[in-house]
C-alpha positions as CSV (number, residue, x, y, z in Angstrom):
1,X,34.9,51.7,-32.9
2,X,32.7,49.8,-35.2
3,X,33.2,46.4,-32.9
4,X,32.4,48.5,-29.9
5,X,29.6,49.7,-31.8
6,X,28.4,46.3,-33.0
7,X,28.8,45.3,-29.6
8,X,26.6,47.4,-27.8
9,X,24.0,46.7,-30.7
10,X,24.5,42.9,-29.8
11,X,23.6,43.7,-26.3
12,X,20.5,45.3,-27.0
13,X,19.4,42.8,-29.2
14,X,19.9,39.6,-26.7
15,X,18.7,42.3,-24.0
16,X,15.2,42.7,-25.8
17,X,14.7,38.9,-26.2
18,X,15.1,38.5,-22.7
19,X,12.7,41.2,-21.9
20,X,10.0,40.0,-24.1
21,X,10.2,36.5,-23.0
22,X,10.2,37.2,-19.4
23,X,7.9,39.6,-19.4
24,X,4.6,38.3,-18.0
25,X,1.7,39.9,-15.4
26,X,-1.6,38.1,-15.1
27,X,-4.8,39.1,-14.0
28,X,-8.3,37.7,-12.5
29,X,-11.1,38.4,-11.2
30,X,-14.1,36.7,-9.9
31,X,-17.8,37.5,-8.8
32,X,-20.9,35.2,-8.7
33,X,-24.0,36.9,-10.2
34,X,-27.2,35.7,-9.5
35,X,-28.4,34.5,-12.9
36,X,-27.9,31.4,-15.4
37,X,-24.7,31.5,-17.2
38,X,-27.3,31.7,-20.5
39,X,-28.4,35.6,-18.7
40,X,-24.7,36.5,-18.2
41,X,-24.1,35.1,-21.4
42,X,-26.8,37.2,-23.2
43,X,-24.9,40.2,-21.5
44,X,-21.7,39.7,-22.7
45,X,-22.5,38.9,-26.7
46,X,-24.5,41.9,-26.6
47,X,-21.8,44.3,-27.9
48,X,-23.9,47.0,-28.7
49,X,-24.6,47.2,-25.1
50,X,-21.4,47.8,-23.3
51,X,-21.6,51.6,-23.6
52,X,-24.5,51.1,-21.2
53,X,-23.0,49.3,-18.3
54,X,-19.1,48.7,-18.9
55,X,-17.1,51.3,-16.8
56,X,-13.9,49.7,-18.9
57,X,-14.8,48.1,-22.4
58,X,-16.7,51.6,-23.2
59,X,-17.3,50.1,-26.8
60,X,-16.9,47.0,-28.6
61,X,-16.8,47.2,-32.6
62,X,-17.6,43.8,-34.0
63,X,-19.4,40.3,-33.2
64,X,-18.0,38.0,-31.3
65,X,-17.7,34.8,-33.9
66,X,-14.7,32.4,-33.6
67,X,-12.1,34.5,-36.0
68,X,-13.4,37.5,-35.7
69,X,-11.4,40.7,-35.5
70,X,-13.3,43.0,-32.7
71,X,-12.2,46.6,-31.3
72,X,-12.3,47.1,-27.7
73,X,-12.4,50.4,-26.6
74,X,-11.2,50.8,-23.5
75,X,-11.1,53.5,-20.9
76,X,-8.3,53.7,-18.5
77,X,-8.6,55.7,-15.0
78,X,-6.9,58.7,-17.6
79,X,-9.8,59.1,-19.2
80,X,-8.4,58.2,-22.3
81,X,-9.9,56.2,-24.8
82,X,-7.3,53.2,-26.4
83,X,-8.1,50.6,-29.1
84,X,-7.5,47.6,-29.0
85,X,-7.5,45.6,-31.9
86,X,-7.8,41.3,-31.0
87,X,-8.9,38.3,-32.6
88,X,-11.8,36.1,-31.4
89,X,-9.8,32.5,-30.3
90,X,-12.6,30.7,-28.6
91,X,-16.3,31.2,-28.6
92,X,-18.0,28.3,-26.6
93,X,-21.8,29.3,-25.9
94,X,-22.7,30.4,-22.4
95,X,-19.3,29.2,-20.9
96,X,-16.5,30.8,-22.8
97,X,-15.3,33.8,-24.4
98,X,-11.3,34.6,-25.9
99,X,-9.7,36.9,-27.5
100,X,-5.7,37.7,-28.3
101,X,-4.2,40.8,-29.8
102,X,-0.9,42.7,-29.7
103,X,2.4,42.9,-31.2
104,X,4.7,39.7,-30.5
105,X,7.5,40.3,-28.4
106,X,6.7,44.0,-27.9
107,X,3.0,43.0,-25.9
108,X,0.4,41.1,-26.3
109,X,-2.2,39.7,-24.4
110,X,-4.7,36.5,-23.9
111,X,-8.2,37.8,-22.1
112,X,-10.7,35.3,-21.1
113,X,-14.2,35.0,-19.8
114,X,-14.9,31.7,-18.2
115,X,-18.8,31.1,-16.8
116,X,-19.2,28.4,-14.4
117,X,-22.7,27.3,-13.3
118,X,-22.4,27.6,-9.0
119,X,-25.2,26.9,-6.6
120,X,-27.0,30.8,-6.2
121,X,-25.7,31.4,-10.0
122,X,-22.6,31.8,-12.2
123,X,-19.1,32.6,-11.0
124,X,-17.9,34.9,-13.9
125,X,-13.8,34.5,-14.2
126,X,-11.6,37.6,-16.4
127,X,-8.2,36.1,-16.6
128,X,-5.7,38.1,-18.6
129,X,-1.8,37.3,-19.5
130,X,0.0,39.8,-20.6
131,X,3.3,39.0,-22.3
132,X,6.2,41.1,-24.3
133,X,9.0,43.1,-23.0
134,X,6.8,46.8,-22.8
135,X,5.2,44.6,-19.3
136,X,8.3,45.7,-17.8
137,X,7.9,50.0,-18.1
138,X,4.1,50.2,-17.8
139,X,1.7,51.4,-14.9
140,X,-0.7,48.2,-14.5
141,X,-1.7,49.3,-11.6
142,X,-5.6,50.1,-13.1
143,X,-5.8,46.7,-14.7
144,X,-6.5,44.6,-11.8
145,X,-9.2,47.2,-10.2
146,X,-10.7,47.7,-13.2
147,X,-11.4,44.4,-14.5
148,X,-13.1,44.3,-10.6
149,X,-15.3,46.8,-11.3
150,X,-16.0,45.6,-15.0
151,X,-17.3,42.2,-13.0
152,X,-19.8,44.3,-10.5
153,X,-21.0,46.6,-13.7
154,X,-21.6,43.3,-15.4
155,X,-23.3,42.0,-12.4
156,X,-25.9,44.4,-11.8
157,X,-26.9,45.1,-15.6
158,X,-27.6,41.3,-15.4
159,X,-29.6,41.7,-12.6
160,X,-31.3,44.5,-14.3
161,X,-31.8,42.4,-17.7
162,X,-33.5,39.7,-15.9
């Protein structure tokens, strides 16, 4: 009974390393906003801000600084509010914002903004990777959408700004 036992457990455990190193979703989402990457820019750091315009990141707590631990929190098509701890990775002025967070193996995730100057303005890129075995049991359906709509809020409170 106990080899069965220890068996089984062995199983499990070579199952769940499979899982969370196969499991992988990615996301992005583009828009071009008519204004300098410096006015999109300006946007983004503002972190005291996002309650005004972000459908999604509802509240950041924290600065965005290279190292920096910031809470998103984020509001999923439930209605419910979830934090989300992460680390700042890269901070590159006017062109590049990173952050990480997550538990290894379980999930964890790599979430960009990229700002590319583009005749009429700035394409704006959200590109997320997702990685850990949970990828495979959860409704992402919301996360694609959303980060669309994150990309239009962000759009027209630029527009607004400048």
């Amino acid at each position: 009974m106990i080899k069965i036992l220890g068996g089984i457990l062995g199983i499990l455990v070579i199952a769940m390393v499979v899982l969370s190193l196969t499991g992988r979703k990615e996301y992005r989402a583009e828009i071009i906003i008519p204004a300098t990457p410096e006015q999109v820019w300006d946007v983004l750091m503002d972190t005291a801000s996002y309650s005004e315009w972000n459908p999604v990141f509802v509240q950041v707590d924290g600065q965005y600084s290279v190292g920096s631990n910031v809470t998103n929190h984020v509001q999923p098509p439930t209605g419910d509010i979830i934090k989300i701890e992460n680390q700042v990775l890269e901070l590159e002025k006017s062109r590049r914002l990173r952050q990480t967070g997550g538990v290894t193996g379980i999930i964890t995730f790599d979430h960009s903004w990229t700002l590319e100057p583009v005749d009429g303005g700035t394409k704006v890129i959200q590109y997320e990777i997702d990685r850990g075995a949970y990828v495979w049991f959860w409704d992402d359906s919301w996360v694609q959408p959303s980060y669309e709509k994150v990309n239009e809020a962000l759009r027209k409170h630029v527009l607004v700004e400048n």
